[in-house]
C-alpha positions as CSV (number, residue, x, y, z in Angstrom):
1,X,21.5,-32.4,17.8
2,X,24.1,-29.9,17.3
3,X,22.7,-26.3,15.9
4,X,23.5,-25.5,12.3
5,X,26.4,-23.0,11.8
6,X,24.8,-20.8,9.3
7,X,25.4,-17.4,7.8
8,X,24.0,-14.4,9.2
9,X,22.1,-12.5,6.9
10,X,19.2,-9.8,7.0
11,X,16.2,-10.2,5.5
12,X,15.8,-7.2,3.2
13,X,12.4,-7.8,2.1
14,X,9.5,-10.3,2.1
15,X,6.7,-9.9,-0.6
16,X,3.8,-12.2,-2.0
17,X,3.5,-13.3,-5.6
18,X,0.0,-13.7,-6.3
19,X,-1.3,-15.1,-9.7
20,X,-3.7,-13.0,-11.2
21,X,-6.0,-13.3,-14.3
22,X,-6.0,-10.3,-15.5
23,X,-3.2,-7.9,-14.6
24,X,-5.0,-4.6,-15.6
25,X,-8.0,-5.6,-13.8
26,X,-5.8,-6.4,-10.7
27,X,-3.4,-3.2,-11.0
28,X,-6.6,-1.5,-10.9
29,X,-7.9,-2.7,-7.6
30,X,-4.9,-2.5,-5.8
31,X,-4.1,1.3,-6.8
32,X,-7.8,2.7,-7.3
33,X,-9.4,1.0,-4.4
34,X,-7.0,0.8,-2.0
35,X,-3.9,2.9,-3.4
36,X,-1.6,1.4,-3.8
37,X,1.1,2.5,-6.8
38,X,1.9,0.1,-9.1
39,X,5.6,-0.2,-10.1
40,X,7.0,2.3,-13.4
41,X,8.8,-1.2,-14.7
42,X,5.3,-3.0,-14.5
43,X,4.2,-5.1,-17.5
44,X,0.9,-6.9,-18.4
45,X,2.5,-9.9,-17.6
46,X,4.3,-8.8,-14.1
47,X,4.3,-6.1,-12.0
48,X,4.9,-4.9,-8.6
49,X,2.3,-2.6,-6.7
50,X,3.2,-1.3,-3.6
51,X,2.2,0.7,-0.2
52,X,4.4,2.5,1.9
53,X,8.0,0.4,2.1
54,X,6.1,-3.1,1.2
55,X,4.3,-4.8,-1.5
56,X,2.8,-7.6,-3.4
57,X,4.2,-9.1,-6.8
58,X,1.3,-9.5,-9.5
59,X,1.8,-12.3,-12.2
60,X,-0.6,-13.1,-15.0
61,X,-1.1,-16.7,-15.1
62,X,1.6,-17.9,-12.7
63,X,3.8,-18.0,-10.0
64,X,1.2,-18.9,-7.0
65,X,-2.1,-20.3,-6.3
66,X,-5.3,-19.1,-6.7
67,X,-6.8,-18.6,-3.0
68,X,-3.9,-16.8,-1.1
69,X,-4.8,-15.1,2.0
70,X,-2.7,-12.2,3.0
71,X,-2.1,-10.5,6.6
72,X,-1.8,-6.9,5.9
73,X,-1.2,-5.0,9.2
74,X,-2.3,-1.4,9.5
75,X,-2.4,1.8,11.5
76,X,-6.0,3.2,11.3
77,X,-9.9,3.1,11.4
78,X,-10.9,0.0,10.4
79,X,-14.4,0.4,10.0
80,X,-13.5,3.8,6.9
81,X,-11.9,1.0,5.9
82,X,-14.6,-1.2,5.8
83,X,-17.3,1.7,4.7
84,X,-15.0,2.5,1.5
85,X,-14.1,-0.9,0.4
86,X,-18.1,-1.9,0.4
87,X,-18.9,1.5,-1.3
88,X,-16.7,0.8,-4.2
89,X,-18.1,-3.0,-4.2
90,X,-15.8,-5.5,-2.9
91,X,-16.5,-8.5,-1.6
92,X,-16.6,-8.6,2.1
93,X,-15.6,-12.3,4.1
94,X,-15.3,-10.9,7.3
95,X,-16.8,-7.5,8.7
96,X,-14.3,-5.6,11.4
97,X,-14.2,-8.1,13.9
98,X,-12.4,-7.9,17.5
99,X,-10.0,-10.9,17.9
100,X,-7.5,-11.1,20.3
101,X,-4.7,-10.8,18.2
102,X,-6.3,-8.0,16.1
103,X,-9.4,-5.6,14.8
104,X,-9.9,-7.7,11.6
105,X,-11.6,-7.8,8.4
106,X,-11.1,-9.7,5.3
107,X,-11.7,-9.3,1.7
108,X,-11.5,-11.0,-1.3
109,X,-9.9,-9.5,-4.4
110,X,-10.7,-9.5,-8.2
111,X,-8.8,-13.5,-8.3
112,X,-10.6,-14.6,-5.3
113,X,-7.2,-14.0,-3.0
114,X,-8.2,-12.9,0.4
115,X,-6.9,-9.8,1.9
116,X,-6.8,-10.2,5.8
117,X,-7.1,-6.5,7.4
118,X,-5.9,-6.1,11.3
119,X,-5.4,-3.0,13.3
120,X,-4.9,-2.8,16.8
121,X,-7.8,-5.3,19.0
122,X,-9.9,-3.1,21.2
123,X,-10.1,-3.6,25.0
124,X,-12.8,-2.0,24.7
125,X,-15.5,-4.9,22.9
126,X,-15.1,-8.8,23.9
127,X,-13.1,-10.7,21.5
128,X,-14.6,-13.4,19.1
129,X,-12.3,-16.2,19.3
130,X,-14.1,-19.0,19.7
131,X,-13.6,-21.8,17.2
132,X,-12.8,-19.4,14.0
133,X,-11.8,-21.5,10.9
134,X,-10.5,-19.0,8.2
C-alpha cells in the first residue's frame, strides 16, 4: 500500500466538548473548584472555560455524550489536589494512585464526566498496574 500524499498542517489546538445539564452549575465547578476562567463570549447555552493555554468546550444539552473521561496532565502535588477537591465535596473515583504511566486520580464532575488527574509517577512507591479497568 502506497502512503497517502497529504497536506501538512499543525494542529493548533485540540479541546473536548462535553454536554452538560446545566451550564451555570458546570461554569461554576470548573472556575470555583478548580479555576479555571470561563470564556468573556460564554453563553448559557455554550461556553469555553479554560486553564493555562487549553480548555474544554461546555454545551447545554449537546454536542457529546454523557460519561466522558478526560486526561488532564499536570505539574504539581497531587494529593493538595486531592485534599481540596474532597474539601469542597467532589466525588472522588480514584484516590492519588501510582501507575506507571502517571500519579493519578480521577473525579467525577457535576454531569457525571470523569476528570482523570496524572502528575509525574513516583519511583519512589510500587505501581498498581495490575488489571485496572477504568
Amino acid at each position: 500500500m502506497e502512503p497517502l500524499d497529504t497536506p501538512r498542517f499543525r494542529i493548533e489546538n485540540i479541546a473536548p466538548i462535553l454536554r452538560v445539564q446545566d451550564i451555570s452549575r458546570s461554569v461554576a465547578f470548573y472556575t470555583g473548584v478548580l479555576e479555571f476562567t470561563n470564556a468573556d463570549w460564554g453563553t448559557d447555552q455554550f461556553t469555553l472555560i479554560h486553564r493555562d493555554n487549553t480548555g474544554i468546550y461546555l454545551c447545554k444539552g449537546g454536542q457529546g455524550s454523557p460519561g466522558t473521561w478526560i486526561w488532564i496532565g499536570f505539574d504539581g502535588d497531587i494529593f493538595a489536589l486531592h485534599e481540596k477537591l474532597q474539601a469542597n465535596g467532589v466525588r472522588i473515583k480514584l484516590p492519588p494512585t501510582n501507575f506507571s504511566w502517571a500519579y493519578e486520580m480521577q473525579v467525577e464532575d457535576p454531569d457525571g464526566h470523569i476528570l482523570r488527574f496524572g502528575t509525574d509517577p513516583s519511583d519512589k512507591k510500587p505501581f498498581a498496574d495490575q488489571e485496572v479497568n477504568f
